[in-house]
C-alpha positions in Angstrom: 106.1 -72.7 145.1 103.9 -70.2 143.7 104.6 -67.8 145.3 108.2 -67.2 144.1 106.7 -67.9 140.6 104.8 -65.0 140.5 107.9 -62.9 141.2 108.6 -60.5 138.5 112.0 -61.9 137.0 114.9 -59.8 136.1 115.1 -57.7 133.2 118.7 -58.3 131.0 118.9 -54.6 130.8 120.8 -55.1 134.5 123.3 -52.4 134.1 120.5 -49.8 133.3 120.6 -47.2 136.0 117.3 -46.8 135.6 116.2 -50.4 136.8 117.7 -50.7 140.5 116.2 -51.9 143.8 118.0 -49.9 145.9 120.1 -46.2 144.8 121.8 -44.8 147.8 122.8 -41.2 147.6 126.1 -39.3 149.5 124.8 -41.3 153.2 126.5 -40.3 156.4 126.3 -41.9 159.0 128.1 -41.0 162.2 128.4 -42.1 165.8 128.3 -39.6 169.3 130.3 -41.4 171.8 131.9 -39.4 174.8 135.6 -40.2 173.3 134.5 -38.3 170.0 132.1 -38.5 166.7 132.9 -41.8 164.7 132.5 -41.1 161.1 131.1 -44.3 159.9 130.2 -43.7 156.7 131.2 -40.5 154.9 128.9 -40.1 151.3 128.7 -43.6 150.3 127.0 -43.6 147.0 126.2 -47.1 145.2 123.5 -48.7 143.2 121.5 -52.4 143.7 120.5 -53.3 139.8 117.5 -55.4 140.0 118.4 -59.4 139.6 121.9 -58.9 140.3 124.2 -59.5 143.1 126.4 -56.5 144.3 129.5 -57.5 146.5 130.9 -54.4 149.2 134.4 -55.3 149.9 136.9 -54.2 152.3 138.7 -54.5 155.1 137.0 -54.4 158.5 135.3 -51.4 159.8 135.2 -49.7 156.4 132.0 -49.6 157.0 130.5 -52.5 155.0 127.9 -54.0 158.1 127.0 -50.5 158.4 125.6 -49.9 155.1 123.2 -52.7 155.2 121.9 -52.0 158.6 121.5 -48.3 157.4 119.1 -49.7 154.6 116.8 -51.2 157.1 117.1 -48.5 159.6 119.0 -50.5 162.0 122.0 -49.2 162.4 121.8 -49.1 166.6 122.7 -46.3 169.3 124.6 -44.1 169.4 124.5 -43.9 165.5 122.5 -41.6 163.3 122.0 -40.9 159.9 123.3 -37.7 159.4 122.4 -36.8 155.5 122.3 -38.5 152.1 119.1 -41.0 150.4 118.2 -44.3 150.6 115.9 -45.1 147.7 113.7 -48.1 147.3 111.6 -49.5 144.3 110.1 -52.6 145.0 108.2 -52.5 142.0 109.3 -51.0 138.4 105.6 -49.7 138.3 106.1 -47.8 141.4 107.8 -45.0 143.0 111.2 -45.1 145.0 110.8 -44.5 148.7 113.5 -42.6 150.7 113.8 -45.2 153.5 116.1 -42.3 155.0 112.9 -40.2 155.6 111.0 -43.2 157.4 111.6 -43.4 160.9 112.8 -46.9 162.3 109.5 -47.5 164.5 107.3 -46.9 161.8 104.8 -49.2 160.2 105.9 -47.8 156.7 109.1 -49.5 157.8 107.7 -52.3 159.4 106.3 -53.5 156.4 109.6 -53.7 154.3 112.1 -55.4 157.0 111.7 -58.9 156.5 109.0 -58.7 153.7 110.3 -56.6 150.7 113.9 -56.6 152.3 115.6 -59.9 153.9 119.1 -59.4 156.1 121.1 -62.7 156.8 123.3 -61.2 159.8 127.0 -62.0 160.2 126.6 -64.6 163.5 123.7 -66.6 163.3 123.6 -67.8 167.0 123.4 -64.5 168.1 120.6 -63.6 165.4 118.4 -66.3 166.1 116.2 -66.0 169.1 117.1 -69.2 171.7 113.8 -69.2 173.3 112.2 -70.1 170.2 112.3 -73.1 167.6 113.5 -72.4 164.2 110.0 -72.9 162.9 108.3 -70.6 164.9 110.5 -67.9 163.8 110.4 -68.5 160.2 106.8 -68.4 160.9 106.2 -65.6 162.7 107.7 -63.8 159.2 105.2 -65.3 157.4 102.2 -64.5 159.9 103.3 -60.9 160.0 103.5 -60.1 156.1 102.3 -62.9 153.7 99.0 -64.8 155.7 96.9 -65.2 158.7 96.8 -69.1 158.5 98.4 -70.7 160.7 98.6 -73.9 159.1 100.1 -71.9 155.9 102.9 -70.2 157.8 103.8 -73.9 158.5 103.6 -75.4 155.4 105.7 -72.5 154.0 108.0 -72.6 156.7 108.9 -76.3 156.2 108.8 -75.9 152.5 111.6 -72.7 152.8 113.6 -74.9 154.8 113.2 -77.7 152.3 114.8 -75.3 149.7 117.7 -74.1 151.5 118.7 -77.9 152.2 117.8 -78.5 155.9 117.4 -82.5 156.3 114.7 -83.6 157.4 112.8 -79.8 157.7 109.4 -81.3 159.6 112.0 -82.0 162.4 114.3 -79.2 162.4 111.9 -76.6 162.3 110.6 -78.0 165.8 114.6 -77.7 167.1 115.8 -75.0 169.1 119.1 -72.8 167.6 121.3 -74.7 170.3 120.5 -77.8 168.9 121.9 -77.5 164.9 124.9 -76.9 164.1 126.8 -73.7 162.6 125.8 -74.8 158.6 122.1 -75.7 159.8 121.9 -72.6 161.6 123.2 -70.3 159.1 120.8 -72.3 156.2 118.0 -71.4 158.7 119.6 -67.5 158.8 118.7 -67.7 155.1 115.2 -69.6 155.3 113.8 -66.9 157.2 115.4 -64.2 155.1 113.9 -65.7 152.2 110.6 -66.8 153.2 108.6 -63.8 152.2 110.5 -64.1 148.8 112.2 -60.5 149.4 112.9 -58.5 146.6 116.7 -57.3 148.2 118.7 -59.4 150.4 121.1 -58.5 152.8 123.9 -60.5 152.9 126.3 -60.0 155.7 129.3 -62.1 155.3 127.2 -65.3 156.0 130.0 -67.9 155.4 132.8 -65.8 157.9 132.4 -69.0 160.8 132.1 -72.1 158.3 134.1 -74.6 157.2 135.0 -74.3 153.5 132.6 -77.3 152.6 129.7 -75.5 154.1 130.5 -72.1 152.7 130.6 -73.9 149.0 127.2 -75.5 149.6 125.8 -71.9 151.0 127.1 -69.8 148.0 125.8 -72.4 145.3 122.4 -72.3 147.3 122.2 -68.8 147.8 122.8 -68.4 143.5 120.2 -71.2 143.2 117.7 -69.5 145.3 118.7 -66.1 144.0 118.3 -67.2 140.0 115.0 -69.1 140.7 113.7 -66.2 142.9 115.1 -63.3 141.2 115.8 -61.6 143.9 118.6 -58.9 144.5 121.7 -59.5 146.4 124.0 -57.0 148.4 126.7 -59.5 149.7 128.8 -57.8 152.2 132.6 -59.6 152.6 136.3 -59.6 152.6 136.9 -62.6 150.9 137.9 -61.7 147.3 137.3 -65.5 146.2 133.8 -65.0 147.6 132.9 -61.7 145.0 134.6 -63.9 141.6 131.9 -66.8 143.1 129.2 -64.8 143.7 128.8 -61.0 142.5 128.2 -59.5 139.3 129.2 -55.9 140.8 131.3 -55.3 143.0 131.8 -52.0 145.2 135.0 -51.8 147.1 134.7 -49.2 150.4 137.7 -47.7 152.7 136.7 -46.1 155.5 133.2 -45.2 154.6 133.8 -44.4 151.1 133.4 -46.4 147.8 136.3 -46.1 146.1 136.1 -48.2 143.1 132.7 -49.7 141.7 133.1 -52.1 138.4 131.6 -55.1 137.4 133.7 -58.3 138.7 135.7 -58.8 135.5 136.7 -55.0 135.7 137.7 -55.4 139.2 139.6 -58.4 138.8 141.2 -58.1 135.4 141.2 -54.0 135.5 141.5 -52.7 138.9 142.1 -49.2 139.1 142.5 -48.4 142.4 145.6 -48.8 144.7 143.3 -50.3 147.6 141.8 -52.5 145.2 145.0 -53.7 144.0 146.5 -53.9 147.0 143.7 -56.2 148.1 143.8 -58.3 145.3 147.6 -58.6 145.7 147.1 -60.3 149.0 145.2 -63.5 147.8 146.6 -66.5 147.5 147.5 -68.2 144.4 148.2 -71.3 143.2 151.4 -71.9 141.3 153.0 -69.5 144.0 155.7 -71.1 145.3 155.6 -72.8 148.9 158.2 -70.5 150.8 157.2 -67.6 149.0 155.4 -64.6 151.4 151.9 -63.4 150.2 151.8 -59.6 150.0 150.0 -57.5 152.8 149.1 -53.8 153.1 151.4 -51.8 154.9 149.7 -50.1 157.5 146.2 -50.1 159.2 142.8 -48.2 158.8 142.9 -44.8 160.4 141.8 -44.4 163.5 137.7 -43.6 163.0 138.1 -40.6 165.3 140.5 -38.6 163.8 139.4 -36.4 160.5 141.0 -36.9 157.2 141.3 -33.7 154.9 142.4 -35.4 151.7 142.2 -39.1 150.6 142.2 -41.7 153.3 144.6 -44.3 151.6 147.7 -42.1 151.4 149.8 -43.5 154.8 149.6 -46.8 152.9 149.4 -45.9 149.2 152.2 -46.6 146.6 151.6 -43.8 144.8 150.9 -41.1 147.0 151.3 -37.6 145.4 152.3 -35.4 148.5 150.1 -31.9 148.0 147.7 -33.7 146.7 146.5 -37.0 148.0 147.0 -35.2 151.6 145.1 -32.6 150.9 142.3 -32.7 148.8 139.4 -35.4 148.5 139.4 -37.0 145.2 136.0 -36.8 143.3 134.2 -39.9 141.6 135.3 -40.3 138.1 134.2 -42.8 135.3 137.0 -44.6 133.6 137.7 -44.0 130.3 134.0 -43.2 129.7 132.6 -46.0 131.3 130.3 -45.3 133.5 129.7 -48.9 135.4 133.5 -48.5 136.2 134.0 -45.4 138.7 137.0 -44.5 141.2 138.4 -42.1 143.3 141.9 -41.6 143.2 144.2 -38.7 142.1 145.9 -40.7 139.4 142.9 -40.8 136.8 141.3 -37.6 135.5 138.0 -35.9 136.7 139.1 -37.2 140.3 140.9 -34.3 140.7 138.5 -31.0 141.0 139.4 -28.6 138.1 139.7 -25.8 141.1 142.9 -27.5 142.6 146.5 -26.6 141.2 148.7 -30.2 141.0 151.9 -29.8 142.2 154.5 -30.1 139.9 156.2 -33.1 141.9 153.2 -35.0 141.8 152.4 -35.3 138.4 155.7 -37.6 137.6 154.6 -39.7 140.2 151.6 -40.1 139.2 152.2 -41.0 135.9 155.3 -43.5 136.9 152.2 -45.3 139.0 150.6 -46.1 135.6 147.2 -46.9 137.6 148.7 -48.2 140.5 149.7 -51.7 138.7 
């Protein structure tokens, strides 16, 4: 295809902050409902480096759907974006747009959904328009951004579906979304993402309703596609086992924060935070034996209405520091230097702001926590 030949491929220099294709800056999103304001997101702050695939993890409604509908102005009413950046470079050569300053009718914007920036949404049947064959709306991507030609948006159309492993594509892009099943519809979900060769995609848990067969096949096409491509990846889940598969990064959110950002190793081998372990706690392993019960964590999410004064985690946290978890918001720090490894929690220093007086009850606790495991 030459088209995706011509794509600019990844530089190796992935962890440069200087070479992402998406930086997004303190964004708040909230929304006005008559039972109160909903603080979805509350200053999330992440990077995209170009080539690379970025997992958001976390538990549901920490916000993860929200940050990808946010990037392609989506995110529906009531919601608004309060404050922060969105900031998008296609193009090393050119400079980053604030997608926060476009508004969501605009042809500015217009021009990126579906062309520079693919989504692949969470339910597929839902996503895909019934009145239409699977074809036509691959094609009507095409027509829109890449060519005039009919006959081209065809050809392209069959030829994406060819990629993503759709048997026989001449007939299944004349089908209806009714008529495949949930693995044929979600390859088609990732067709029309990818027929304008995007350079992000959006991936919003598109394996949640599969069968374990199919979500192996979609993973290993989705790398396939992603290394031939080189396209960027922001591959929203809660399925650790999905992030080792897939990610190279990985950002971990509670309740509209980022609380820990690492590279996959780091998260897996060296997690810092106490949600992060805790999550990672809660997967199964083999070797475990049969009777024995997997951890969970204790608690739930607070309630999305209420306002939190300090960090969010400490009702469930292991090594809560009362005083200071309670009270004040810990700060992003790097660990140990490391600047692709950031966190917020009380335990490591720099989270702490140098304006706050630690009570002398917490600091045993916190160092008995020794990094929260």
């Amino acid at each position: 295809m030459a088209d995706v030949a011509a794509k600019v491929q990844p530089s190796p220099a992935s962890m440069d902050d200087g070479d992402n294709v998406v930086r997004v800056e303190d964004l708040h999103v909230n929304f006005y409902t008559t039972l109160g304001v909903v603080r979805a997101l509350n200053g999330v702050s992440f990077n995209i480096p170009r080539g690379k695939v970025l997992g958001i993890v976390g538990e549901s409604g920490c916000g993860k759907s929200i940050t990808g509908l946010s990037i392609l102005q989506l995110v529906p009413p009531p919601g608004k974006m309060v404050s922060g950046k969105i900031l998008f470079q296609e193009d090393r050569t050119q400079a980053p747009v604030d997608l926060l300053q476009t508004d969501r009718h605009s042809r500015e914007i217009r021009e990126i959904r579906g062309n520079q920036i693919g989504m692949i949404f969470q339910e597929p049947m839902t996503s895909l328009n019934p009145c239409y064959t699977v074809g036509a709306q691959i094609e009507e991507a095409v027509l829109l951004h890449q060519t005039p030609d009919k006959a081209e948006a065809r050809r392209r159309a069959i030829d994406i579906l060819q990629k993503v492993g759709m048997p026989n594509p001449e007939r299944i892009a004349d089908n209806f979304p009714h008529q495949l099943s949930g693995g044929m519809r979600q390859r088609a979900m990732i067709a029309m993402a990818l027929s304008c060769t995007p350079t992000l995609l959006i991936a919003d848990e598109p394996t949640t309703a599969l069968d374990v067969t199919t979500e192996a096949q979609i993973l290993d096409l989705m790398r396939d596609l992603q290394s031939q491509i080189g396209t960027s990846i922001m591959f929203i889940t809660h399925n650790m086992g999905v992030v080792a598969q897939m990610c190279d990064e990985v950002a971990v959110m509670y309740l509209g924060r980022v609380v820990e950002r690492a590279t996959v190793d780091e998260i897996f081998y060296d997690p810092k935070h106490p949600y992060t372990v805790s999550l990672l706690r809660s997967i199964p392993r083999l070797g475990a034996r049969r009777h024995e019960r997997l951890e969970s964590i204790k608690g739930s999410i607070p309630d999305p209405y209420s306002s939190v004064s300090g960090c969010p985690f400490p009702p469930r946290c292991p090594a809560f520091m009362p005083g200071l978890c309670d009270m004040v918001l810990p700060e992003e720090t790097s660990i140990a230097g490391n600047t692709h490894h950031t966190v917020r929690c009380h335990l490591y220093p720099g989270s702490t702001p140098s304006s706050v007086n630690i009570p002398a009850s917490s600091v045993g606790t916190a160092s008995n926590s020794n990094g929260a495991g």
